[in-house]
NULODREN-117184 format. One record per residue (C-alpha): residue in one letter; x, y, z. Coordinates in steps of 0.001 Angstrom, whole numbers, padded with zeros to 6 digits, always signed. Layout:
N
AXYZ/...
END
This chain:
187
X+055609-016944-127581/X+056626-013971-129874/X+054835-016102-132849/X+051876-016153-130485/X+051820-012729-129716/X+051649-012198-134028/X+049217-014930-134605/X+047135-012603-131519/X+047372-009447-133243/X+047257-009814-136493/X+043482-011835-135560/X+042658-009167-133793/X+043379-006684-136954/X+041471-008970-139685/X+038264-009221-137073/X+038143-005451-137181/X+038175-005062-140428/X+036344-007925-141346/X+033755-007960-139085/X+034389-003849-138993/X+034676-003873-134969/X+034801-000196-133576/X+037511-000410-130875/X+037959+002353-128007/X+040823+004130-130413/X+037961+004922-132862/X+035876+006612-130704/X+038716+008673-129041/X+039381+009418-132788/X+036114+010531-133515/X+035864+012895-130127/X+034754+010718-127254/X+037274+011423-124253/X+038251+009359-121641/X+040565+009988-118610/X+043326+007891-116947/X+043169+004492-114955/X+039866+003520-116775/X+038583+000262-116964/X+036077-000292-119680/X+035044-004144-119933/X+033843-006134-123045/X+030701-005540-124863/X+030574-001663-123908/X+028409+000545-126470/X+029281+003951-127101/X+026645+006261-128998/X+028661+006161-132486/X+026360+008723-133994/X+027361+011233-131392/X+030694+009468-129608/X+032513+013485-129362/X+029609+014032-126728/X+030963+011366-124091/X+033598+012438-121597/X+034622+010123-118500/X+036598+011077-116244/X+039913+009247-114470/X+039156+006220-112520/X+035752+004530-113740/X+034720+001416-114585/X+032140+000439-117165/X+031022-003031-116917/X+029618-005504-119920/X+027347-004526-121702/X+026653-001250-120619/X+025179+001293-123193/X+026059+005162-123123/X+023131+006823-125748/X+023771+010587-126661/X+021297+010303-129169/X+017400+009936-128867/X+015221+009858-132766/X+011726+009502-131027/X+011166+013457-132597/X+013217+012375-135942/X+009773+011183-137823/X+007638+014740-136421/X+009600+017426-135518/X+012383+016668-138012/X+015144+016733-135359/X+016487+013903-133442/X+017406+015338-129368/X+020428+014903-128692/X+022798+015455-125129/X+026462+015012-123863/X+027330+012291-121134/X+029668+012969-118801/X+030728+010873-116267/X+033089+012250-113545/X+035852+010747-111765/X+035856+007330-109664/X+032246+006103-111088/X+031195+002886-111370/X+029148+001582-113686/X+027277-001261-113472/X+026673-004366-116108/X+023756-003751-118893/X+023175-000136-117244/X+021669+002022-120051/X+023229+006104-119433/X+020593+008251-121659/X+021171+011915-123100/X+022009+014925-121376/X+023233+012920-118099/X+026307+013846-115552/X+026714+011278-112970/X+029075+013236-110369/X+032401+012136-109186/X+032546+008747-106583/X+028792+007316-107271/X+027553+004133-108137/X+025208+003045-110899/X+023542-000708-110188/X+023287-002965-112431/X+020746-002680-115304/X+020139+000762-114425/X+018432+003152-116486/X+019399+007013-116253/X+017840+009397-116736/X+018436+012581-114708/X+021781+013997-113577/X+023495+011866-110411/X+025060+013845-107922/X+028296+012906-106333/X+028778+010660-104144/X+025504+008766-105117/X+024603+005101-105430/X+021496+004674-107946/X+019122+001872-109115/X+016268+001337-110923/X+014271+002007-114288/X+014193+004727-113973/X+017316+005028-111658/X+017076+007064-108205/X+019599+007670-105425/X+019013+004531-102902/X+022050+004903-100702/X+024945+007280-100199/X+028820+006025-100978/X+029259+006786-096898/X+026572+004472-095911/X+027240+001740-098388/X+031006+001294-097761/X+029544+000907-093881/X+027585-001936-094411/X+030232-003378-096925/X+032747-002670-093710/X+030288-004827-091323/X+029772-007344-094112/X+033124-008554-094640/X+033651-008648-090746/X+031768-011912-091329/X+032253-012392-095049/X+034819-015137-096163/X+037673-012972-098010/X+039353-014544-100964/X+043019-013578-101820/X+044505-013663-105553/X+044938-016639-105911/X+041306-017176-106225/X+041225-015174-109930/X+041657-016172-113083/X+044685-014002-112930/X+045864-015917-110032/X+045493-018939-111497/X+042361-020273-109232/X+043083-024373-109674/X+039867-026121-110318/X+039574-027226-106406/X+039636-023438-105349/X+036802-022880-107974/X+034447-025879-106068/X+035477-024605-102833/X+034910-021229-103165/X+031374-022321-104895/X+030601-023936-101592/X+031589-021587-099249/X+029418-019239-101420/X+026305-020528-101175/X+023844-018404-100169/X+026462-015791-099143/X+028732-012722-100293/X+032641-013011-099981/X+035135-010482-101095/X+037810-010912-103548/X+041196-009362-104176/
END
């Protein structure tokens, strides 16, 4: 297990320099801040030009392949000047998968960002956004109601039904079937 563990990191080392990978540590270096608790999945991009204007807060979650831009060179080839505008994002945000977060942009403490999202304008708390361009659609009150009424009905998975539960491959095809069509919840 321990040689494991070596074989693990020293790959992991030789792809960064190899392949010259920025990892989360080299944008923290270079200024970008994040809080506590955070959960930033794979495939993440973080303006590198400009990483020391991003701050998030404690408690979010940035899904794949979402894209934070402080940056914006449509003036660069006029005016000489490419705009340019901090992100912050504030405590207990999520942030959903391929959602694009643009310049100058503060989405406020417990809101929601859909999926594929572009924004645009500052979010204010407690907000749940969609859209291209993104606009408030629901309130975190209202959607945790529904979500309440939905798993009422909903069929509710426990652990064992991750990957880090160790779903067996008969769990996997029966949850599939028993999803058809429908929503369940997950531990």
């Amino acid at each position: 297990m321990v040689i494991k563990s070596m074989f693990s990191f020293f790959r992991a080392r030789l792809r960064k320099y190899v392949l010259e990978e920025v990892w989360i540590e080299d944008y923290i270096k270079m200024g970008m801040r994040i809080g506590d608790n955070c959960s930033i999945q794979p495939g993440v991009t973080f303006d590198y030009s400009h990483c020391w204007l991003i701050k998030i807060g404690n408690n979010v979650t940035i899904a794949p392949q979402a894209y934070l831009l402080t940056h914006d060179a449509s003036t660069k080839r006029e005016k000489k000047y490419t705009k340019v505008g901090s992100i912050t994002i504030e405590d207990n945000v999520f942030i959903g998968a391929r959602a694009l977060i643009m310049p100058g942009v503060t989405i406020g403490q417990n809101s929601i960002v859909a999926v594929g999202s572009v924004v645009t304008k500052c979010i204010p708390q407690g907000s749940i956004v969609a859209g291209n361009p993104a606009k408030v659609i629901s309130s975190i009150e209202k959607y945790m109601e529904k979500t309440e009424m939905l798993m009422d009905s909903a069929k509710v998975y426990d652990a064992s039904y991750t990957i880090s539960g160790n779903i067996s491959s008969q769990d996997k095809a029966k949850m599939y079937e028993e999803l058809i069509n429908k929503i369940g919840f997950v531990v």
